[in-house]
C-alpha positions as a printed Julia matrix, in Angstrom:
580×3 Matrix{Float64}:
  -5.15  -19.79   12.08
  -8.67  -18.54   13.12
  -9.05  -19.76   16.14
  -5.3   -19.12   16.93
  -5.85  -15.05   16.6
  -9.23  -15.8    18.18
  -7.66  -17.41   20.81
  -4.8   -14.63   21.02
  -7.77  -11.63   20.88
  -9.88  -13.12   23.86
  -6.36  -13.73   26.02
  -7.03  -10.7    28.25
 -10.5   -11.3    28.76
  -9.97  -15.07   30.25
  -6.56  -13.75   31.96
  -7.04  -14.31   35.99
  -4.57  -11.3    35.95
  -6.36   -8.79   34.43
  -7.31   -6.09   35.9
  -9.48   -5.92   38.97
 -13.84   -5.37   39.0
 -15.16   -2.82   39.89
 -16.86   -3.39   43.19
 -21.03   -3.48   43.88
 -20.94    0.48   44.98
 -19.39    1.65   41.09
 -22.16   -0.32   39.61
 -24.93    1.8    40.8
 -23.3     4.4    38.73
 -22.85    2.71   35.62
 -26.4     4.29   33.98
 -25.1     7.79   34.62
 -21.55    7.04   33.75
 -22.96    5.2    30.65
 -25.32    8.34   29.36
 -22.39   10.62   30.24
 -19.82    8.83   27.9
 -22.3     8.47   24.62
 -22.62   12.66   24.81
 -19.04   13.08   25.3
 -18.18   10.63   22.42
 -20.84   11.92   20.57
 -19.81   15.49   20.79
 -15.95   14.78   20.19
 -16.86   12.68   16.79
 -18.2    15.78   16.27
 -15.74   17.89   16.42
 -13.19   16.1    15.01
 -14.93   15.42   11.64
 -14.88   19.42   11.3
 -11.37   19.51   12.45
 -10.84   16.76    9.7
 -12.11   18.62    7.65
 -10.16   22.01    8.18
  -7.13   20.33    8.88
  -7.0    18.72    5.01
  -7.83   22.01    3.61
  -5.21   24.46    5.13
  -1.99   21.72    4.97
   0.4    22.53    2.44
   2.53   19.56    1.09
   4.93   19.62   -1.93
   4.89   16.55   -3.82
   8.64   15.36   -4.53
   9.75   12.51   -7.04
  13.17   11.57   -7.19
  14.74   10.12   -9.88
  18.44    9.36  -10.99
  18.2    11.97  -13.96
  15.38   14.71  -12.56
  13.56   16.27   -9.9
  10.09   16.66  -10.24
   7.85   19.12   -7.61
   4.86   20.1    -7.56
   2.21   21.83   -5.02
  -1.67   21.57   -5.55
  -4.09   24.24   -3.84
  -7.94   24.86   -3.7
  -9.0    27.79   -5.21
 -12.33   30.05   -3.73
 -14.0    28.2    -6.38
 -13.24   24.77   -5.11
 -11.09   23.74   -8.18
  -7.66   22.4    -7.91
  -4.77   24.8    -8.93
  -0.86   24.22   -9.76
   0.85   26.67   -7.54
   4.52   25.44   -8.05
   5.79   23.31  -10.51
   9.52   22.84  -11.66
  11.4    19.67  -13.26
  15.01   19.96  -12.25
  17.19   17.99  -14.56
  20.1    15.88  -13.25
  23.95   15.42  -14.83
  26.83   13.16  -13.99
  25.0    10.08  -12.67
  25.67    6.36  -14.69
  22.6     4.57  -16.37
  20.72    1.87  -14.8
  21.43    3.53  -11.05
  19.04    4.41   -8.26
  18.76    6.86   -6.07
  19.76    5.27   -3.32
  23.29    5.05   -4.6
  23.36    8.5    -4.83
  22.15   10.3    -1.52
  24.28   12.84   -1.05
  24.45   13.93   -5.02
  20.54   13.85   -5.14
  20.35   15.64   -1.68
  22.08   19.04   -3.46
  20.43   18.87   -6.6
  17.17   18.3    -4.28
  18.55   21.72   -2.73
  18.99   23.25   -5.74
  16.0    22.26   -6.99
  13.87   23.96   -4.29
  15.5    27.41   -4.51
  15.02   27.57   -8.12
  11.28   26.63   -7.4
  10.74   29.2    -4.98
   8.77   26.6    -2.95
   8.29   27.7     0.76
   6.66   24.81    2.39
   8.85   22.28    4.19
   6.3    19.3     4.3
   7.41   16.95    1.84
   5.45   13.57    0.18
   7.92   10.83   -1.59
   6.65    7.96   -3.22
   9.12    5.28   -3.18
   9.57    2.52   -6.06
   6.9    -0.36   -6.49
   9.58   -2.64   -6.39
  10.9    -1.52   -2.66
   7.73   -2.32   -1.36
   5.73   -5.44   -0.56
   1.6    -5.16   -1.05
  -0.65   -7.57    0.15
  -4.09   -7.93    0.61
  -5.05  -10.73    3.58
  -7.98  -12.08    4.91
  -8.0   -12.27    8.66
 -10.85  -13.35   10.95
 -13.35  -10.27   11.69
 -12.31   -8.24   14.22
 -13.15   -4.57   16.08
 -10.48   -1.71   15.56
  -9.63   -2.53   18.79
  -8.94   -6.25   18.5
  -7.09   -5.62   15.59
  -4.75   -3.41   17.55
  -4.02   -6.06   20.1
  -3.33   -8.28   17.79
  -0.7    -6.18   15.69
   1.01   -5.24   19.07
   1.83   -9.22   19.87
   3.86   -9.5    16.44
   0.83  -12.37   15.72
  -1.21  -11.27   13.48
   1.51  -10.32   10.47
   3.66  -13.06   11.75
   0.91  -15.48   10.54
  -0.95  -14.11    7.79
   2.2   -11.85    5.98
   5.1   -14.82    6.97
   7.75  -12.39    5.97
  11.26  -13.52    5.36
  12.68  -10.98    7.55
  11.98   -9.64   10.65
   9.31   -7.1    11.0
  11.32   -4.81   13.47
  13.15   -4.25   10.37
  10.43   -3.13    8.19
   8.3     0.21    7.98
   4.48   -1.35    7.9
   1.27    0.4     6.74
  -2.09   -1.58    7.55
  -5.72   -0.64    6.42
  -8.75   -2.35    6.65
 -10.91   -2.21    3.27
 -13.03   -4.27    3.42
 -15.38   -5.79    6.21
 -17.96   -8.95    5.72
 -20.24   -9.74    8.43
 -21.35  -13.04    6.45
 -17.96  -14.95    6.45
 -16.6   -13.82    9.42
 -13.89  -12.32    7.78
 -12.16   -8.81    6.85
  -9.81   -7.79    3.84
  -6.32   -5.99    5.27
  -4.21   -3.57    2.99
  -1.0    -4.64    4.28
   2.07   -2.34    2.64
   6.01   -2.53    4.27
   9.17   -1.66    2.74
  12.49   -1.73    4.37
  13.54    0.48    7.3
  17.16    0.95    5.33
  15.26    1.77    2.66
  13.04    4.36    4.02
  15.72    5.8     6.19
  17.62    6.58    2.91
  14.67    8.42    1.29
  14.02   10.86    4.46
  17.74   11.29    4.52
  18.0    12.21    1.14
  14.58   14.57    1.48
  16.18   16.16    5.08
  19.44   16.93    2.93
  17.39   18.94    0.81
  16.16   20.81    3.35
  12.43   19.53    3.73
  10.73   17.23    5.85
   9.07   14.16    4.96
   5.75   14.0     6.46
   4.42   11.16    3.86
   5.91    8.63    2.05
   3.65    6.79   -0.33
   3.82    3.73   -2.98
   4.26    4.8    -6.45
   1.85    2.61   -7.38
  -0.99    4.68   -4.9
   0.42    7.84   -5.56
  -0.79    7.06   -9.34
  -4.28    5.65   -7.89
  -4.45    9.31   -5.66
  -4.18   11.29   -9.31
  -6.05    9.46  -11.31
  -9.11    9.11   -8.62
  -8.71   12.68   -8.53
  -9.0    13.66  -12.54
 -11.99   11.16  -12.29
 -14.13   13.07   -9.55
 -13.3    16.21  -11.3
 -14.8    15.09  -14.66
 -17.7    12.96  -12.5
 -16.24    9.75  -14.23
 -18.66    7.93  -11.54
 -18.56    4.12  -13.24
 -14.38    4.4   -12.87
 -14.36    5.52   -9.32
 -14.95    1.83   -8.53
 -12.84    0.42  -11.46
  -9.43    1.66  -12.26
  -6.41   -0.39  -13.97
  -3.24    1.85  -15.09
  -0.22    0.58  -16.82
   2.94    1.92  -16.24
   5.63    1.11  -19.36
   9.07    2.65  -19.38
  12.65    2.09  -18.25
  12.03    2.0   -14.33
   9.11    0.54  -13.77
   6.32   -1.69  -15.79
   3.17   -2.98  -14.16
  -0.26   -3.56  -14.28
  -2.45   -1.86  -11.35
  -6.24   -2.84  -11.25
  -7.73   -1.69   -7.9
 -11.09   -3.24   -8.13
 -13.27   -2.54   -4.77
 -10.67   -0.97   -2.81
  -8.86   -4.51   -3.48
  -5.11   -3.64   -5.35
  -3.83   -6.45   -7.99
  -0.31   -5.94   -9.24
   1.27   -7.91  -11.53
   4.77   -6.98  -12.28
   5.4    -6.86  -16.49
   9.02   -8.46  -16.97
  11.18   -6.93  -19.82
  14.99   -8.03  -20.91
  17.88   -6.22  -20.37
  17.82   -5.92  -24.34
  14.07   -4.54  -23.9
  15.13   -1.88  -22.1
  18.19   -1.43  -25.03
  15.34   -1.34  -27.3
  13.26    1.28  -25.75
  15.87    3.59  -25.08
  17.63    3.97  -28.33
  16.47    1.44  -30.92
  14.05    2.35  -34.43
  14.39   -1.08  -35.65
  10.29   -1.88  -36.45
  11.17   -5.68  -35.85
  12.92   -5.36  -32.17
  10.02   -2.59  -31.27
   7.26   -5.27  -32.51
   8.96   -8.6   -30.88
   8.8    -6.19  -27.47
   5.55   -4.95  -27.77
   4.35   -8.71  -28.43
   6.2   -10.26  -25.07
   5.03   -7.1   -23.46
   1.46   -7.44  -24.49
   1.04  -11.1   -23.8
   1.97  -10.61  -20.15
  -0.54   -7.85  -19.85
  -3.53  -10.02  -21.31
  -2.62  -12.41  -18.96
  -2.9    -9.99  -15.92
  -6.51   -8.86  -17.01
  -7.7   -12.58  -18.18
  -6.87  -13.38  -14.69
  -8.42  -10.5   -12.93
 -11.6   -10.97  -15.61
 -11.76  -14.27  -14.78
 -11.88  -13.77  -11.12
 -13.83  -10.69  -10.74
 -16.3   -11.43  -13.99
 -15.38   -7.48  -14.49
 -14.41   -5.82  -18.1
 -11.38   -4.0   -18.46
 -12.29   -1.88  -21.28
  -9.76    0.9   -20.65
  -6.0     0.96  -19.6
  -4.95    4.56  -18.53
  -1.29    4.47  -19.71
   1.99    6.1   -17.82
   5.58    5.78  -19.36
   8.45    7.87  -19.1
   9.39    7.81  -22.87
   9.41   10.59  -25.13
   8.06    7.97  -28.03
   5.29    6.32  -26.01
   2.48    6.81  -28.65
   4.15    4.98  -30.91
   3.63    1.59  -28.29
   0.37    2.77  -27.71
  -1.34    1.91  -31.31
   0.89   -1.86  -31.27
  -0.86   -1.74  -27.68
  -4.26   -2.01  -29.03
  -3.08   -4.42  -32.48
  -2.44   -6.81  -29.62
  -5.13   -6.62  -27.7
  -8.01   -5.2   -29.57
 -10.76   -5.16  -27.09
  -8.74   -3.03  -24.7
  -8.08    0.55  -24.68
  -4.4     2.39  -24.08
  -4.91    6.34  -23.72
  -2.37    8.16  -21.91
  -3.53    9.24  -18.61
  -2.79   13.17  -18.58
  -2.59   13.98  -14.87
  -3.23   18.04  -15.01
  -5.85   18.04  -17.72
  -8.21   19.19  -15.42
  -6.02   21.49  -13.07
  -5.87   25.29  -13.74
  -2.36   26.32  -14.82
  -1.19   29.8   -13.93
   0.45   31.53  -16.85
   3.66   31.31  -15.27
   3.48   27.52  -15.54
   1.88   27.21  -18.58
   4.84   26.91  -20.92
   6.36   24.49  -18.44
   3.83   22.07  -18.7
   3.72   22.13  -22.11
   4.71   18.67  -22.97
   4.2    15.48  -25.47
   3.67   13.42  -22.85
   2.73   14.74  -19.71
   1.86   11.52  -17.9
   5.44   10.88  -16.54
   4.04   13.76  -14.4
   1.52   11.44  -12.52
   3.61   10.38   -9.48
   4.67   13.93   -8.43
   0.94   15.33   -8.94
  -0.41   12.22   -7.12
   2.03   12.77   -4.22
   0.94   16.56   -4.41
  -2.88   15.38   -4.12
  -1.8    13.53   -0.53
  -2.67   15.38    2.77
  -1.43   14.05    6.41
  -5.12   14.16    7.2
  -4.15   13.82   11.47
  -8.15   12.76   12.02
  -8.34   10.1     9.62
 -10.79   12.12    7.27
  -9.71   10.14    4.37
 -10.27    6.67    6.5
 -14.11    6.98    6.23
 -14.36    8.91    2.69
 -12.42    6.61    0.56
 -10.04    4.1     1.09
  -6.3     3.58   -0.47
  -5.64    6.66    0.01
  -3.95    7.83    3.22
  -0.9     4.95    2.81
   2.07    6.56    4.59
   5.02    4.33    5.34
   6.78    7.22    7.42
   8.11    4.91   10.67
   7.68    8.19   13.21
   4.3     9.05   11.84
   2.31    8.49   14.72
   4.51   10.69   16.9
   4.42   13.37   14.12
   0.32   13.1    13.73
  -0.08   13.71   17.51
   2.22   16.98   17.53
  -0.08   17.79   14.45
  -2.92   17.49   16.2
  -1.8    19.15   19.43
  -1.01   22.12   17.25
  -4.47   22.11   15.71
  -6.35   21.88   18.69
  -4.03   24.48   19.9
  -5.08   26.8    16.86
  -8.62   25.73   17.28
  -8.61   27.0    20.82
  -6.74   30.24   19.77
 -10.43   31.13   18.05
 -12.4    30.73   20.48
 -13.53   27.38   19.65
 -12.1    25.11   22.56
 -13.54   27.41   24.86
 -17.11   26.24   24.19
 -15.96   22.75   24.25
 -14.38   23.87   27.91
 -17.88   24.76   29.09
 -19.46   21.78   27.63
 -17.28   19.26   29.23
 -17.36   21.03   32.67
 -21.28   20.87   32.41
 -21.16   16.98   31.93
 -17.89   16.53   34.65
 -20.57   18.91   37.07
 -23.2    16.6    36.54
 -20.82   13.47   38.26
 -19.08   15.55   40.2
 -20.86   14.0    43.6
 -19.3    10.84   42.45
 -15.61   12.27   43.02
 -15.0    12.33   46.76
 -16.17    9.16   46.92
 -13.81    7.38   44.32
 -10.65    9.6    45.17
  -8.83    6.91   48.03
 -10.36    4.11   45.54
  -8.35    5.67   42.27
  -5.12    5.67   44.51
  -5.18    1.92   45.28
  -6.59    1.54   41.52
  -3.36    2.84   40.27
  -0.94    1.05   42.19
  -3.0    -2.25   41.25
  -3.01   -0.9    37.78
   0.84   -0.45   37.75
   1.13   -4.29   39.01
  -1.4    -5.22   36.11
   0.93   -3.67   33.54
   3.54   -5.94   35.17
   1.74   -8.91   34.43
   0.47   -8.02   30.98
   4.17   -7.96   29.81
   4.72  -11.21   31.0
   1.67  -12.15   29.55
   2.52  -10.85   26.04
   6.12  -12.99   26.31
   3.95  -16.37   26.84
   0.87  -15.49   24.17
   3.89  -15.01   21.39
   5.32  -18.37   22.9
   2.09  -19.87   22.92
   1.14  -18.84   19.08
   4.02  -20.63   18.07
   2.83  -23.72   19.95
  -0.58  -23.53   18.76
   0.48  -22.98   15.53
   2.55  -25.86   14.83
   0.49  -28.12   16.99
  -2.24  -27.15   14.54
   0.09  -28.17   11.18
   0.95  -31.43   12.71
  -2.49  -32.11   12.99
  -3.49  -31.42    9.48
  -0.53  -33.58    7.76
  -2.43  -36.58    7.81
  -5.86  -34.98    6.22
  -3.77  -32.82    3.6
  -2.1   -35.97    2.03
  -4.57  -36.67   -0.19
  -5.42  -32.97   -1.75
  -1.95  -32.48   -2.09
  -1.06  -35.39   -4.07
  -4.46  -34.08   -5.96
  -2.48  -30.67   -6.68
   0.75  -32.77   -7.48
  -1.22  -34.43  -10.35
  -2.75  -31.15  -11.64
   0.7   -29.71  -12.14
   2.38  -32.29  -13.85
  -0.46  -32.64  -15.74
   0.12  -28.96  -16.72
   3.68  -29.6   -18.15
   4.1   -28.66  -21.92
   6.87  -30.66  -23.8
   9.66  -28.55  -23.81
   9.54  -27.33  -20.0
  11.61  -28.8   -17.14
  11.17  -28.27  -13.08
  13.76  -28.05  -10.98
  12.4   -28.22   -7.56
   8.96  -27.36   -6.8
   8.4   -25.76   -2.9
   4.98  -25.7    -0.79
   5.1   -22.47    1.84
   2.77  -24.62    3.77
  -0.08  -21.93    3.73
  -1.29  -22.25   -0.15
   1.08  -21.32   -2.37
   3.41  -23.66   -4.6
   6.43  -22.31   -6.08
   7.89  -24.01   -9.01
  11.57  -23.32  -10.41
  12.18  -25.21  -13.61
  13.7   -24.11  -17.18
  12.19  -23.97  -20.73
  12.92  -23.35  -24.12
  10.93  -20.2   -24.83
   8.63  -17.51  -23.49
   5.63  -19.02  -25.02
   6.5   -22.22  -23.05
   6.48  -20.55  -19.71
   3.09  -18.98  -20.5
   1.51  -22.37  -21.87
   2.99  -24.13  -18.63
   0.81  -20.51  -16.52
  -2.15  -21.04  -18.81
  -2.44  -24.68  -18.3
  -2.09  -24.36  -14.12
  -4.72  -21.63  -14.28
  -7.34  -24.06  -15.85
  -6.8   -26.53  -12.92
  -9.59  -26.62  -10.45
  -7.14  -26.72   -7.63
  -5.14  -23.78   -8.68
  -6.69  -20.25   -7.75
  -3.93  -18.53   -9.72
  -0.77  -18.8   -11.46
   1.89  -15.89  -12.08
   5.51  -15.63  -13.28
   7.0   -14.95  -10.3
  10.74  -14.36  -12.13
  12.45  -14.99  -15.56
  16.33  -16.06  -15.77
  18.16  -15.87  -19.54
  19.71  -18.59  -20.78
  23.4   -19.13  -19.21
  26.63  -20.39  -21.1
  28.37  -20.19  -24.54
  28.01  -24.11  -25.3
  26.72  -25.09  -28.86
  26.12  -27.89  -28.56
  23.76  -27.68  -25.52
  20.02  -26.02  -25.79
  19.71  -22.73  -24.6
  16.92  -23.11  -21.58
  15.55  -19.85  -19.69
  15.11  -20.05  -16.02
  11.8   -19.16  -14.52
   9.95  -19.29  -11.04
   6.09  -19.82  -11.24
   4.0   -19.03   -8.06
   0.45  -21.18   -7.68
  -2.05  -20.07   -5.39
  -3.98  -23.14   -3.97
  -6.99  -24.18   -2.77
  -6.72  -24.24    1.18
  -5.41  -27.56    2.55
């Protein structure tokens, strides 16, 4: 796969079409031209990091979670004395919707309370973040050879890179997709890519919904990061310096239930399954019995999650900052810590170090206020047009918004706009006609050369289409030409990671089928007799030496009324393998 986007990246360069050389005269030049471009790069990086800058202070965005029984919005401001104040806050309850629906099923109903909502908050902004469910999106981190900003690009235009390093199910031209680079290493060759997508149907029903309302979405985030954005933020606040690298949150409720560890700018999720009954349990049930059997197939999923990630990392997780949307949460909390004694489980308390106005005060006023972290994440966000955020910190500027590049430009146009307004562009004016002045000799000459340029230019553009139709073609060649090649060699690892498996088979567990992606992951489907089974069967692959990682991918109940028959549950284990 390397040397395929290798290949793909250095296309243009060995392409006899490409664009023509400039002849022996232009090279005389290229000193001056060369000195002249480093102080007008120079001098733009400049400004831009101060229009960064300014541009993240004076936005105003309302952070807006929707859910199918309340409204939650919120808007965060910097004070003279640099600390973070809760302008607006308001919780708008919802009525008449069924249990166990989403808020997709609802647009139009959730668009008038949304309506409602905002004129009872007295909110005047229009700019809008959303976070949409974990479980709508899909989060990956890949490993792709190392490449410039600019290769990357290329790359990402041709459909190649995500077409063989993502291998999603679907299209991609039906998907919304965020990519960020977090991590680079020179060593290996290689660089880590945040890769984020949901659905286009999906995120066309969100900015429907918001646009119904009567704001517009400018950001729409993961719930997941929106959680990461407030509690980064509560930990610069209160200088909490050895989390900043470090932060695992577990969210427990009736909508979601995860663990989060973001270790390095590197996001592990591992999705907590509960029952049908579970979620029975934790909505209306006092029984001690039911509340300790969940707690205790809660709890050994969640040991399992930081094993792994203790394993891998040889990092301690010595603190879990909590989130739930139930009223009773701290009773979980201390059978939390029975279960897993070395750990702790504090509620995270989003606003703890935010000033409240005394208007707000008795509003905030709550048990448990950390069902508040997604909207006072989302409020934290800021478009951030320069891409401040992008050398500051990292996870942080995820926006899954399909128009947003179109929208960032107009942003920017109207900064630059403002920034002229004071006075400001007018220096940069002088400055650039200064350094144009200096090569302005140059002009006359290369003015009948610039005409022919273009219409060669518009023929090159020609070409590169074409070119961009056979480099997809030829990726799918390469690619398979590649696999074919590596069938023979792979045999013998693979009946290796056959053996390890079945080794791994407790008594009472029975596969189904078991499926190779033909990257490095196995999937197994099989059926057991209990819970414990199915995490004996994950334990046991995760000791193999071929097996990087083993997680329960999904859980099925037992199916039929029979007697007579044993009761199996259906589950679907995903192995991460050594490369082949």
């Amino acid at each position: 796969m390397k040397n395929f986007l290798q290949n793909i990246l250095k296309k243009k360069e060995n392409n006899p079409d490409a664009a023509p050389k400039k002849d022996a005269g232009e090279k005389g030049n290229k000193k001056i031209n060369s000195f002249l471009e480093k102080i007008k790069s120079k001098f733009s990086s400049g400004i831009k990091n101060k229009l960064g800058k300014q541009a993240i202070q004076g936005e105003e965005i309302v952070g807006v979670e929707l859910t199918p029984y309340e409204i939650r919005l919120a808007q965060l401001n910097n004070n003279k004395n640099n600390e973070w104040v809760l302008e607006k806050f308001f919780v708008h309850n919802i009525e008449g919707l069924p249990e166990n629906t989403s808020v997709l099923e609802h647009p139009d109903k959730i668009g008038d309370e949304l309506k409602i909502a905002l004129q009872k908050s007295k909110i005047e902004t229009t700019n809008a973040a959303i976070a949409i469910p974990v479980t709508s999106a899909i989060i990956r981190v890949v490993t792709a050879p190392l490449m410039t900003d600019e290769e990357l690009g290329k790359a990402i235009d041709t459909d190649s890179l995500w077409e063989n390093l993502v291998q999603l199910t679907d299209n991609l031209n039906d998907y919304s997709i965020f990519h960020q680079v977090i991590n680079r290493d020179k060593e290996k060759n290689t660089m880590d890519i945040l890769f984020v997508a949901s659905k286009l149907s999906d995120i066309n029903g969100y900015t429907s919904i918001i646009k119904k309302g009567g704001l517009n979405a400018v950001i729409i985030d993961v719930k997941c990061f929106a959680l990461k954005s407030a509690v980064d933020q509560m930990n610069q606040i209160k200088g909490s310096i050895e989390e900043s690298n470090l932060t695992a949150v577990l969210e427990f409720g009736l909508d979601e239930n995860y663990v989060m560890i973001l270790y390095d700018n590197n996001p592990i999720i591992t999705d907590i399954f509960i029952r049908s009954q579970d979620r029975t349990t934790l909505q209306k049930s006092d029984n001690q019995e039911e509340m300790d059997g969940l707690v205790r197939r809660y709890m050994t999923q969640v040991k399992q999650a930081i094993q792994d990630f203790e394993t891998k990392y040889e990092k301690r997780i010595r603190n879990l900052k909590v989130v739930s949307n139930l009223s009773n949460v701290d009773s979980y909390l201390g059978s939390f810590r029975k279960n897993l004694a070395n750990t702790g489980f504090n509620l995270f308390d989003p606003i703890s170090e935010i000033k409240i106005p005394a208007q707000l005060s008795e509003g905030v006023k709550l048990a448990n206020r950390s069902y508040l972290s997604t909207v006072i994440g989302l409020a934290f966000r800021k478009l951030d047009v320069f891409g401040y955020y992008k050398f500051v910190t990292a996870v942080k500027n995820i926006n899954l918004l399909p128009n947003r590049d179109s929208m960032i430009a107009q942003k920017k146009a109207k900064i630059f706009s403002n920034f002229a307004f004071k006075g400001v562009v007018g220096v940069v004016g002088a400055i650039y006609i200064i350094l144009f002045g200096l090569s302005f000799w140059q002009i006359s000459s290369l003015n009948k050369k610039l005409t022919d340029y273009d219409q060669i230019v518009s023929e090159h553009q020609l070409k590169t289409l074409e070119k961009a139709k056979f480099a997809k073609e030829l990726g799918i060649i390469n690619k398979s030409l590649e696999l074919s090649g590596s069938i023979e060699s792979n045999k013998k690892i693979s009946f290796r990671i056959l053996a390890q498996i079945a080794s791994s088979v407790p008594k009472r567990v029975k596969f189904n089928s078991i499926d190779f992606d033909g990257q490095n992951q196995v999937i197994i489907n099989g059926v057991a007799s209990t819970d414990q089974d199915i995490l004996k069967l994950i334990g046991n692959l995760n000791e193999k030496k071929l097996i990087s990682q083993a997680s329960l991918a999904s859980m099925t109940l037992p199916e039929g009324n029979d007697p007579t028959k044993p009761k199996m549950k259906g589950f679907k284990v995903a192995c991460t393998v050594e490369s082949i």
